[in-house]
N, C-alpha and C positions, 0 to 999 in steps of 0.2 A: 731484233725488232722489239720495241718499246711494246711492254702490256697495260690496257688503260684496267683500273677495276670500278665499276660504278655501281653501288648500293643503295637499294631503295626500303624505306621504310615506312611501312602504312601504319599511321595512328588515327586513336579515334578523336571526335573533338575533344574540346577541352572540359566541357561541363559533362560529358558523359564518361570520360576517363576518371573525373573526379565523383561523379553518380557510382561507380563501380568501385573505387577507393575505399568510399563510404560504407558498402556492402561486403566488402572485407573485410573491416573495420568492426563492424555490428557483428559479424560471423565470429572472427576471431573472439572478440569482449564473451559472447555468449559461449565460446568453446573453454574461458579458463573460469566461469562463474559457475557453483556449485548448484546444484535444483534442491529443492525438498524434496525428501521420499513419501510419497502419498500411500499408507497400506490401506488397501482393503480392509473394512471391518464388517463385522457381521453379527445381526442385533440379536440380545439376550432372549431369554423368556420374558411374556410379558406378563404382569400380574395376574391377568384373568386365565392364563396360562397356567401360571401356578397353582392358583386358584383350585382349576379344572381338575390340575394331578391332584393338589390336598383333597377334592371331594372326591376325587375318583380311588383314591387307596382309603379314605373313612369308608365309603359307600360298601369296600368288597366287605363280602360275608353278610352285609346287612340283612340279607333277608333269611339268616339264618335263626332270631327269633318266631318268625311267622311259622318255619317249617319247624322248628321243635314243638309249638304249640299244638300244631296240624296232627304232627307224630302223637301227643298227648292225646288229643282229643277222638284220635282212631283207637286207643285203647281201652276195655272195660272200665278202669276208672277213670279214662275221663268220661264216659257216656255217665256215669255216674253223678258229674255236673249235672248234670240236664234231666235227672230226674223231678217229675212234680211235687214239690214240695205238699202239696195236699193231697197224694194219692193214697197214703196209709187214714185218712180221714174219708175217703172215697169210699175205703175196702170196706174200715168200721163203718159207716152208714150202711152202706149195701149189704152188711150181713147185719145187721139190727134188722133191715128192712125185710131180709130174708126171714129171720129168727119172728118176727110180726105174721108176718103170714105163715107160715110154719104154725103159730101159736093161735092163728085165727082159723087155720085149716085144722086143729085139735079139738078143739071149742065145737068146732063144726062138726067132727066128727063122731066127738062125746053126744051132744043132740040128738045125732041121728042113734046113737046107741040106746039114750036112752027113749026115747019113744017107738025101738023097735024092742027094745025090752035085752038088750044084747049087754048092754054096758057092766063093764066089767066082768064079763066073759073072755075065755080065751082067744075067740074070736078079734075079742075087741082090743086086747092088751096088741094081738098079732099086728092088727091096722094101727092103732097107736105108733109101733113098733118103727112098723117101714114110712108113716108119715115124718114121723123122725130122721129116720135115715133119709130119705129125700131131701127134707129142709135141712140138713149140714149136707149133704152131696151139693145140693144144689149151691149152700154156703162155698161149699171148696172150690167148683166151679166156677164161679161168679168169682172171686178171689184171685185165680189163677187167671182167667183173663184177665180182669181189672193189671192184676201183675205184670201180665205178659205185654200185655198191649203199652205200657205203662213204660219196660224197657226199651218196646222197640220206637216210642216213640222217643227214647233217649238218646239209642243209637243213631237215630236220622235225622235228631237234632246236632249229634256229636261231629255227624258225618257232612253238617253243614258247616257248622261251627271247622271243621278242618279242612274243607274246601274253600272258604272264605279266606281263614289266613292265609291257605298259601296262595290265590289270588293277590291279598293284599300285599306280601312277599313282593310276587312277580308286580304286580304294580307300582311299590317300592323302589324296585329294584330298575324298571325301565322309567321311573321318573327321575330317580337319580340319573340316570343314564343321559338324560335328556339334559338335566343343568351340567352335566359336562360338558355334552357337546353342545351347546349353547356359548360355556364359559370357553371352548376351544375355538371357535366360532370366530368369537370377538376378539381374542389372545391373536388370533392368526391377521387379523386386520389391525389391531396394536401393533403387533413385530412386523407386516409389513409396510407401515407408513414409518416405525421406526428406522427400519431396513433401507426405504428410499431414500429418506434422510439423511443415511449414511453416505449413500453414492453420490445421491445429487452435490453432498459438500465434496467427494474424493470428484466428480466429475468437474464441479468450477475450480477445485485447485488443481488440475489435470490442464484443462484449459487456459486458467493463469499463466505454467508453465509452459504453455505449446504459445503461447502469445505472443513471447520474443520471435521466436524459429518464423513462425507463422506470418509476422511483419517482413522478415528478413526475404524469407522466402518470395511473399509480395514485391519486395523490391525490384526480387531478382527477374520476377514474371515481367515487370515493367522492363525492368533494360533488355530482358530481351525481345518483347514486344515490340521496341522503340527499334527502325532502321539506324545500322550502324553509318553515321556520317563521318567518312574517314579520309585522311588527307593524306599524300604521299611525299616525302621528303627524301630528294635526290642528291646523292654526293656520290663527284669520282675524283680518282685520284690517279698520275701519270707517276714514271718513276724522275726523276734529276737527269739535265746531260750528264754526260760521261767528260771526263779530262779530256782526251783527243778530240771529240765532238766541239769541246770548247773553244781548246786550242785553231779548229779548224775556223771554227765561226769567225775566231780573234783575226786569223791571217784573211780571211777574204774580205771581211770588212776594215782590213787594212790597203788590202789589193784596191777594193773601190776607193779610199780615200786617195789613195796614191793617182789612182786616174783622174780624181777631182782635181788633183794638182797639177795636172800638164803628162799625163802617162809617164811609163817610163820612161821614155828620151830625155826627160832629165837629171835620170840617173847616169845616164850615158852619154853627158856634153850639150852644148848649146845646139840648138835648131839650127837644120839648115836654112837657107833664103834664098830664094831664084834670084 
């Protein structure tokens, strides 16, 4: 028994067969073409940055003048700055002043000797004596404050004098602090607009390169978006007669022509006739 075979093949149209061609085409080209390498960079110090460190490593120690001073000025010679330059002029006044009345209180006392008739008795030499001693006691005294008071108002003049500087130290010291972080401040919005900078260029050459793929890709959203219009093209195919088949066909359609021509009884003599 003869086997037919018949083969069908679905293609798509012709403008969308050649619509996909094209998109191989585009893939392949991009698959043997080289990209740039885009590195990442990452932006330096920026000068105010620098800046910030150069002040900030001068700065350290700086308030180390204020606090030697402070140390000085808590010690006996330094209070000794801050003595009154006129207090040895103070002292001699005040004991002149004393030695005056001393010498007024003498005077006064000679008087009363002589009009009680004592003067120059022993009596009187005795009062002399201790009016004496009183006006230098009183000297020594009056001296010894003057003195005393005289230090201590040097000490707590010293004592200010050494609180000041190291205030002014520590004042120093966090104003410095302050143009650092000021100069860090603004260093940090230098490096990062430089920083953007950076990317925004590695980000549009990024993009550049995703821009073939990206077309390609589009395409391919389109063809398949697009219903497939496809047509089916049919072939079959039987096998040849065979030799005996042939043979057979040859002798019958020899049988019929022979009956075209009067059957066989012509083979076999003239016809009878009634």
């Amino acid at each position: 028994m003869a086997t037919q075979t018949v083969e069908q093949v679905a293609r798509l149209a012709p403008f969308q067969e050649q619509f996909l061609k094209d998109i191989f085409a585009q893939a392949k080209a991009l698959q043997g073409t080289p990209q740039p390498f885009a590195p990442q960079q990452l932006a330096g110090l920026s000068s105010a940055q620098q800046q910030a460190i150069s002040t900030a490593q001068a700065g350290i120690g700086g308030y180390q003048p204020f606090l030697q001073a402070a140390q000085q000025y808590a010690t006996p010679q330094g209070a000794a700055q801050f003595f009154n330059p006129y207090e040895n002029q103070v002292v001699q006044q005040t004991m002149q002043d004393i030695a005056q009345e001393g010498a007024k209180a003498q005077r006064q006392l000679g008087a009363q000797g002589v009009a009680s008739g004592a003067f120059g008795g022993s009596r009187f030499g005795v009062a002399q004596a201790e009016l004496a001693g009183k006006t230098l006691e009183q000297q020594a005294r009056s001296a010894g404050q003057l003195r005393q008071q005289g230090f201590r108002d040097a000490q707590t003049a010293a004592q200010r004098a050494a609180q000041l500087q190291g205030a002014l130290g520590q004042t120093a010291q966090q104003l410095g602090m302050q143009d650092v972080n000021q100069l860090l401040g603004i260093g940090r919005l230098q490096q990062s607009q430089q920083q953007a900078g950076f990317d925004v260029a590695r980000a549009n050459l990024l993009a550049q390169q995703a821009l073939p793929f990206q077309q390609v890709g589009f395409l391919s959203d389109v063809f398949r978006g697009v219903p497939a219009l496809q047509s089916t093209v049919q072939t079959s195919s039987a096998p040849g007669p065979s030799l005996g088949s042939q043979l057979l066909g040859l002798g019958i359609a020899g049988l019929g022509a022979v009956g075209q021509a009067g059957g066989f009884g012509n083979f076999f003599g003239p016809a009878r006739t009634a």
